[in-house]
Kinemage of the C-alpha trace (Angstrom):
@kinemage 1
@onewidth
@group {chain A} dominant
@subgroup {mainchain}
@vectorlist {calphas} color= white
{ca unk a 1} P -26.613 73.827 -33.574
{ca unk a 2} L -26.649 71.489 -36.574
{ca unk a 3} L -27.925 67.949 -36.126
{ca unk a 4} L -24.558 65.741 -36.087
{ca unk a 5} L -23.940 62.909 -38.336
{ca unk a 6} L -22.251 60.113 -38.387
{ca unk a 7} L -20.847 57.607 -41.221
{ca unk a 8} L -22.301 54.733 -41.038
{ca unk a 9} L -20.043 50.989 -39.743
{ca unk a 10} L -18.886 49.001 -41.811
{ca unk a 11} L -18.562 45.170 -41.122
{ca unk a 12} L -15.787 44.393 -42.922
{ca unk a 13} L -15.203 40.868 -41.445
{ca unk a 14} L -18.433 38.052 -40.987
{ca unk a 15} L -15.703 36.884 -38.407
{ca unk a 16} L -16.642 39.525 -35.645
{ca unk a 17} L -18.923 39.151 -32.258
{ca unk a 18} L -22.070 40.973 -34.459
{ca unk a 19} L -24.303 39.372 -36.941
{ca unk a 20} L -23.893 40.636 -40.136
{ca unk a 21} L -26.330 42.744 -41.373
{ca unk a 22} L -26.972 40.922 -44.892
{ca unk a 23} L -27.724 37.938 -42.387
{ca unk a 24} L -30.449 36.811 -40.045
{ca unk a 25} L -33.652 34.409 -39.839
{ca unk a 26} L -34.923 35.235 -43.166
{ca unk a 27} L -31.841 34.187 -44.905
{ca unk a 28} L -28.063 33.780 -45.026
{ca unk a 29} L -26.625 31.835 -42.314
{ca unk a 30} L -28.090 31.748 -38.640
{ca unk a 31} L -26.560 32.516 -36.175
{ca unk a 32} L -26.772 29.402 -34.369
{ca unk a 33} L -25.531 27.109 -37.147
{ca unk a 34} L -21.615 26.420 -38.022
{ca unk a 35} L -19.675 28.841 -40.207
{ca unk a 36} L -18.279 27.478 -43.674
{ca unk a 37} L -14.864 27.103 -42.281
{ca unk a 38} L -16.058 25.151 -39.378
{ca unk a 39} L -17.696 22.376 -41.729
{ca unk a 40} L -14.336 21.866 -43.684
{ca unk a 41} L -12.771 18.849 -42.293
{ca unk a 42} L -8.693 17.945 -43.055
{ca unk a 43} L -6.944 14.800 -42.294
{ca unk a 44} L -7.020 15.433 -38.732
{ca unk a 45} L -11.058 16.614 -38.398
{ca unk a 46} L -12.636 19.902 -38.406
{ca unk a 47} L -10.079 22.560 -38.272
{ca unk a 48} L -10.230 24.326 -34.725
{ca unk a 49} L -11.742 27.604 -33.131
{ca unk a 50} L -8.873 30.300 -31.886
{ca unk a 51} L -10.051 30.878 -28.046
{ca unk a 52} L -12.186 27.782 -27.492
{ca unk a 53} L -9.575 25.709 -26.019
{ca unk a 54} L -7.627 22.560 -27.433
{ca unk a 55} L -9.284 19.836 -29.208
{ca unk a 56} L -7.151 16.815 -27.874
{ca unk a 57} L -5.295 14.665 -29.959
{ca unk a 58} L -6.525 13.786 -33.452
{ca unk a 59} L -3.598 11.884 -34.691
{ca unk a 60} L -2.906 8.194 -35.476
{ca unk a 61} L -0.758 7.069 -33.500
{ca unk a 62} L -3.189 7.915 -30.732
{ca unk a 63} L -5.692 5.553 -32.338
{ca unk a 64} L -5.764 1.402 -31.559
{ca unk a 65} L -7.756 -1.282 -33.163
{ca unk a 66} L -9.507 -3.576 -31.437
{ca unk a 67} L -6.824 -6.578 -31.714
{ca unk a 68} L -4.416 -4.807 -30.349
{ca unk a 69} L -6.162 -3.918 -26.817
{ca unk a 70} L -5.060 -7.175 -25.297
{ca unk a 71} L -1.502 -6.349 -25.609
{ca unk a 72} L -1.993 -3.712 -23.071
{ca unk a 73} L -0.228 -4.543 -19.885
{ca unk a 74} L -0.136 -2.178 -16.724
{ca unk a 75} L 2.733 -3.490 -14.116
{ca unk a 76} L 1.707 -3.571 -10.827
{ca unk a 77} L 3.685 -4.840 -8.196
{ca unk a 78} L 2.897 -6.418 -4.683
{ca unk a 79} L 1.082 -4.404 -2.142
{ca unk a 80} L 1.952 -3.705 1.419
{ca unk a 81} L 4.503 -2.930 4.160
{ca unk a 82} L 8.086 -2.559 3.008
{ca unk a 83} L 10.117 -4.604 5.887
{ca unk a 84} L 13.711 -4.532 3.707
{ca unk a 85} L 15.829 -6.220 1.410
{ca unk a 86} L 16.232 -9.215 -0.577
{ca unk a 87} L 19.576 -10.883 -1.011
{ca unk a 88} L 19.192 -8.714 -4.785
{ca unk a 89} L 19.123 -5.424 -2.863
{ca unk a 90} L 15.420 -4.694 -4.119
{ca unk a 91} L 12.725 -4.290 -1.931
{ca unk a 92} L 11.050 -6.710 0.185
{ca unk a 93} L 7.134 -6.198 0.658
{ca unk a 94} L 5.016 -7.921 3.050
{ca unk a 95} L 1.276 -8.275 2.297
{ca unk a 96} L 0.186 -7.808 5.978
{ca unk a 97} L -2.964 -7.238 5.400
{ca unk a 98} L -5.712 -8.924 3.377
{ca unk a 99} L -9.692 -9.729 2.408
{ca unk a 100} L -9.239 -13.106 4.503
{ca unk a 101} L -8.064 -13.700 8.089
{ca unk a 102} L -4.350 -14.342 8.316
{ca unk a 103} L -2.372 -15.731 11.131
{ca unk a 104} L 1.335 -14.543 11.216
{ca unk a 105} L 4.213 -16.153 14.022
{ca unk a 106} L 7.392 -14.341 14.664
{ca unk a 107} L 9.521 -15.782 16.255
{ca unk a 108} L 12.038 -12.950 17.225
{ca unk a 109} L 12.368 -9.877 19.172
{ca unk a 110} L 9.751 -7.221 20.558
{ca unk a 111} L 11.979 -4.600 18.669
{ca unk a 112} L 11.352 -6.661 14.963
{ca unk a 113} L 7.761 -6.502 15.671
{ca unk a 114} L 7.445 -2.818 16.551
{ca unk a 115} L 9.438 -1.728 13.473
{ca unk a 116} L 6.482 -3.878 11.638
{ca unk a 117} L 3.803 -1.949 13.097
{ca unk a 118} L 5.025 1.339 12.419
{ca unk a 119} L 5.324 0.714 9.252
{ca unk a 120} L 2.271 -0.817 9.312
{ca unk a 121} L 0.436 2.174 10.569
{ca unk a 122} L 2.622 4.340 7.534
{ca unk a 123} L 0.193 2.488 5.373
{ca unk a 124} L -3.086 3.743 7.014
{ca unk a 125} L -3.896 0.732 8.782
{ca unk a 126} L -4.780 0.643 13.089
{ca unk a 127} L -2.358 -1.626 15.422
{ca unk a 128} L -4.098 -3.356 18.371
{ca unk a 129} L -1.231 -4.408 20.639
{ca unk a 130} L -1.948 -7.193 23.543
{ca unk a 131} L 0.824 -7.425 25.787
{ca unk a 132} L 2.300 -8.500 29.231
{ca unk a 133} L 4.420 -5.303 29.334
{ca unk a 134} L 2.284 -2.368 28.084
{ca unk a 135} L 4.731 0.187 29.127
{ca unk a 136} L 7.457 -1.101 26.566
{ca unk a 137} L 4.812 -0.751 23.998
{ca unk a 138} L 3.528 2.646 25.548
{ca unk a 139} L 6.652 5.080 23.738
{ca unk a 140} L 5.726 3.361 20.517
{ca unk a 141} L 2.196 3.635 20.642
{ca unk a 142} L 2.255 7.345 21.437
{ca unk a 143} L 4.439 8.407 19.022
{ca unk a 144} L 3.043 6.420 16.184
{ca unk a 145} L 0.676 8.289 14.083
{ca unk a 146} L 2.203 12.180 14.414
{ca unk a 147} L -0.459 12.234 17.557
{ca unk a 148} L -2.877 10.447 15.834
{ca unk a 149} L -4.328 7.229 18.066
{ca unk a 150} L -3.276 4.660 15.760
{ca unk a 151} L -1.858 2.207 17.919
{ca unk a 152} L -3.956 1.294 21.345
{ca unk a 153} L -2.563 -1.239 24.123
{ca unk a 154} L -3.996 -3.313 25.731
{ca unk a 155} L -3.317 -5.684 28.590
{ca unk a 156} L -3.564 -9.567 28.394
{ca unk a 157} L -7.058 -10.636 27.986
{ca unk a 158} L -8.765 -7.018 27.934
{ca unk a 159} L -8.477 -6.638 23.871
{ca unk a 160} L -11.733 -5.617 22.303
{ca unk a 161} L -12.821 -6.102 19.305
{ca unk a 162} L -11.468 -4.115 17.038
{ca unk a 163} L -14.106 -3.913 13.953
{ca unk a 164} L -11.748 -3.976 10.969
{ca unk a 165} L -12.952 -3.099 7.170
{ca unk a 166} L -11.324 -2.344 3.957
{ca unk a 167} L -11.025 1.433 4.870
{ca unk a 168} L -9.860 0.153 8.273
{ca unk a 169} L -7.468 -3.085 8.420
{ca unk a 170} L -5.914 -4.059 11.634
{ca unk a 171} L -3.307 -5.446 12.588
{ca unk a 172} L -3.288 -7.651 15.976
{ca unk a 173} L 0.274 -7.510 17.688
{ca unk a 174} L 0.320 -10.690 20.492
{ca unk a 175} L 3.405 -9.945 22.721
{ca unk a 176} L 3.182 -12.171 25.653
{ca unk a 177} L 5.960 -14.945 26.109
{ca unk a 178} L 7.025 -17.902 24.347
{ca unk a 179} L 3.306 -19.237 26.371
{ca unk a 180} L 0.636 -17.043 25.142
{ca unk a 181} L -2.781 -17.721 25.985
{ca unk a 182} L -5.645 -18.594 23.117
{ca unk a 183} L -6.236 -15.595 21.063
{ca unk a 184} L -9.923 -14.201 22.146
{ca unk a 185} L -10.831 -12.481 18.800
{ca unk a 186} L -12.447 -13.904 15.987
{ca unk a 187} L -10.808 -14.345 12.548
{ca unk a 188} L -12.091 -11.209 10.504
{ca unk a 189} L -11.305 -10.161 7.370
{ca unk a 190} L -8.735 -7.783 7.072
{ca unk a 191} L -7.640 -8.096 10.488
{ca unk a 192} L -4.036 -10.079 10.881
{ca unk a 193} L -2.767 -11.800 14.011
{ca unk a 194} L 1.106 -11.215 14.417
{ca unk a 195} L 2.416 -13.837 17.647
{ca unk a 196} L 5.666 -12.915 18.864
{ca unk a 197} L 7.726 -15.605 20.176
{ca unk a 198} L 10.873 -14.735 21.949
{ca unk a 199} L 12.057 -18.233 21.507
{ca unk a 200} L 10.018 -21.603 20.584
{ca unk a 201} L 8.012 -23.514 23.728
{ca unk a 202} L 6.165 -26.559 24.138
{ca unk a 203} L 3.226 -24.385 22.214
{ca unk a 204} L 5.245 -22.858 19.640
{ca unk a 205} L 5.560 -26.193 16.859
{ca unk a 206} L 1.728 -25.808 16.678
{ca unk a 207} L 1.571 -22.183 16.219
{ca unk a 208} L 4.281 -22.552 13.707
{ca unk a 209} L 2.043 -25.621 11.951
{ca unk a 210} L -0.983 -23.130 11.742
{ca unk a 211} L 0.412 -20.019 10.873
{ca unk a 212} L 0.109 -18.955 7.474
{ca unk a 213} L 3.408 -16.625 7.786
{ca unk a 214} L 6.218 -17.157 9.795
{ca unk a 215} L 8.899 -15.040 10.478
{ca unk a 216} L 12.271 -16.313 11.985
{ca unk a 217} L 15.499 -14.465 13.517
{ca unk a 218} L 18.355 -15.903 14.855
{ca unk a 219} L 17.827 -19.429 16.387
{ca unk a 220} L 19.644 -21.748 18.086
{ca unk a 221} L 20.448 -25.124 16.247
{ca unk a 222} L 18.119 -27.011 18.297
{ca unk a 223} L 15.579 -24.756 16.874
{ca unk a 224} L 16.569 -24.430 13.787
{ca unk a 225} L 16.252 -28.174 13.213
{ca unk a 226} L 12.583 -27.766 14.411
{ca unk a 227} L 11.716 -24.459 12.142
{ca unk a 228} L 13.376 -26.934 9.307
{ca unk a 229} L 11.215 -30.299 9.956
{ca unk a 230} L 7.762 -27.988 10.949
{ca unk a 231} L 8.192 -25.196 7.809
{ca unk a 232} L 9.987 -28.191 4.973
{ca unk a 233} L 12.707 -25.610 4.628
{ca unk a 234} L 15.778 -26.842 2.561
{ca unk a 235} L 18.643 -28.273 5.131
{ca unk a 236} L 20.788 -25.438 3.372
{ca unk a 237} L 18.589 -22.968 4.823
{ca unk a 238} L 17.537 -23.938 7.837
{ca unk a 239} L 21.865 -24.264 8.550
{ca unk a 240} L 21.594 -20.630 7.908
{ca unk a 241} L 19.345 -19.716 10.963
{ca unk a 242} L 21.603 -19.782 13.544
{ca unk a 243} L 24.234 -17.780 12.009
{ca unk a 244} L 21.695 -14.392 11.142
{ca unk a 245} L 22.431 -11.013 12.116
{ca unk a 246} L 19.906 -9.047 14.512
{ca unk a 247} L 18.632 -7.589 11.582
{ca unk a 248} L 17.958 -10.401 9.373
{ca unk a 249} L 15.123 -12.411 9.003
{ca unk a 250} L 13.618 -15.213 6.970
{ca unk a 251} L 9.917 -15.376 5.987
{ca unk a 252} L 8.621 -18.539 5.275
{ca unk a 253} L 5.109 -20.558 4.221
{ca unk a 254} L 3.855 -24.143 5.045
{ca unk a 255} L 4.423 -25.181 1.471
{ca unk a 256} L 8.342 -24.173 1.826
{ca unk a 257} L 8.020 -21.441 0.479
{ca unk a 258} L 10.880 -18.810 1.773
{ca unk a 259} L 12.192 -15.405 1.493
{ca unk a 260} L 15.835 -13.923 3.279
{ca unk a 261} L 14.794 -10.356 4.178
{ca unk a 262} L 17.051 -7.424 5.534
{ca unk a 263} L 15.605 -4.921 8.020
{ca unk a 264} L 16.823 -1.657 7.680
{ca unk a 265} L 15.551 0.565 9.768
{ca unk a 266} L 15.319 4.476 8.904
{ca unk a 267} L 16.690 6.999 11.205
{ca unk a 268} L 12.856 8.308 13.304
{ca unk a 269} L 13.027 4.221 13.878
{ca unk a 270} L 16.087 3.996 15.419
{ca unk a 271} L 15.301 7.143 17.234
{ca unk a 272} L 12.356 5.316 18.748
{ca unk a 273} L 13.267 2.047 19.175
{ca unk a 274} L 17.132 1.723 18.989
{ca unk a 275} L 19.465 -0.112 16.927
{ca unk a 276} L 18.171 -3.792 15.669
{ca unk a 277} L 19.050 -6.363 18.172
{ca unk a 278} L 17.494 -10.160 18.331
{ca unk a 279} L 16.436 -10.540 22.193
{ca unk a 280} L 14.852 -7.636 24.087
């Protein structure tokens, strides 16, 4: 049988995967270095490789100068627990939660302040609860979380100290009477004290005077002269305290500073905790 032959291949393209054959070390192009198409550069920079993915943008509008950066702007708005409405129908967002210590009075119903912590907890953050009636707090606590132990209860003077960070703010919840006792744990950062107050008592003007937040439902008029004179609340405003719904609220600072809020509570809530109501 006859030796076969074979015609030999011809590299008709310097384009393919193999190195040309009138090519190599000793001259012609290496194979390492870029091909004569690659060096050409357009407007837009060297023209691109089929198969070797996308180059990214290489247009001007994509391009600033230097004096332009500082019209930038990113929006961001306020950070925290959504507790309702504003009189404009846009959301109302308490900053519960904070670098520094903060000392919060409510003066309102046990229901106002659990819809606060569970909403609290839908941010991440743990709820410490000290209370004189655990077991209203104990449905609450257990199904906070999706089984998760993000609330714990506690009875009145057995609170521990609850180590709060940045990865892990806390929230203190202090449910015992219009007379609780001193509070036992230290300021800490990111750790905020919430006092319920079913109603104002002999205490109450100088928790109110301390407080860096105060939250106020429905009051009587004797009370709502007090809130007035202790928080420097317009006249106009404080006239408006007695006459709140059970699910309206005002939020208000030392400096007179004031917010009307509208607690709405989603349907698990109202599940949970019932309808909104002003005394428990």
């Amino acid at each position: 049988m006859g030796t076969p032959t074979y015609q030999p291949r011809v590299n008709v393209s310097s384009d393919g995967w193999r190195t040309p054959t009138n090519q190599g070390v000793s001259g012609g192009r290496l194979s390492h270095q870029p091909r004569p198409d690659e060096e050409q550069s357009g407007p837009t920079g060297p023209k691109p490789r089929p198969g070797f993915g996308l180059r990214g943008p290489r247009r001007n509008p994509h391009v600033l100068t230097a004096e332009s950066l500082a019209e930038l702007t990113l929006p961001v708005g306020d950070d925290g627990v959504i507790i309702g409405i504003d009189p404009q129908n846009q959301p109302a967002v308490l900053s519960l939660l904070r670098p520094a210590p903060m000392e919060i009075a409510l003066v309102g119903s046990m229901w106002m302040a659990q819809v606060l912590a569970l909403r609290t907890v839908a941010t991440g953050a743990r709820v410490a609860v000290e209370t004189a009636r655990p077991p209203a707090w104990g449905q609450m606590a257990q199904a906070a979380g999706g089984g998760q132990q993000c609330v714990s209860v506690f009875d009145v003077r057995q609170i521990a100290p609850q180590g709060p960070s940045v990865s892990s703010p806390v929230l203190v919840v202090r449910d015992m009477g219009a007379r609780p006792p001193r509070n036992q744990l230290a300021p800490s950062p990111w750790q905020t004290v919430l006092t319920v107050l079913p109603f104002l008592g002999p205490r109450s003007p100088q928790m109110l005077g301390r407080a860096d937040l105060v939250g106020l439902q429905r009051l009587s008029p004797e009370e709502a002269e007090v809130v007035t004179r202790i928080m420097r609340l317009p006249d106009n405003v404080g006239a408006v305290l007695p006459t709140l719904s059970d699910n309206a609220m005002l939020w208000c600072r030392r400096d007179g500073g004031h917010q009307f809020v509208m607690t709405q509570p989603t349907e698990p809530e109202t599940d949970l905790l019932g309808g909104p109501r002003r005394m428990d």
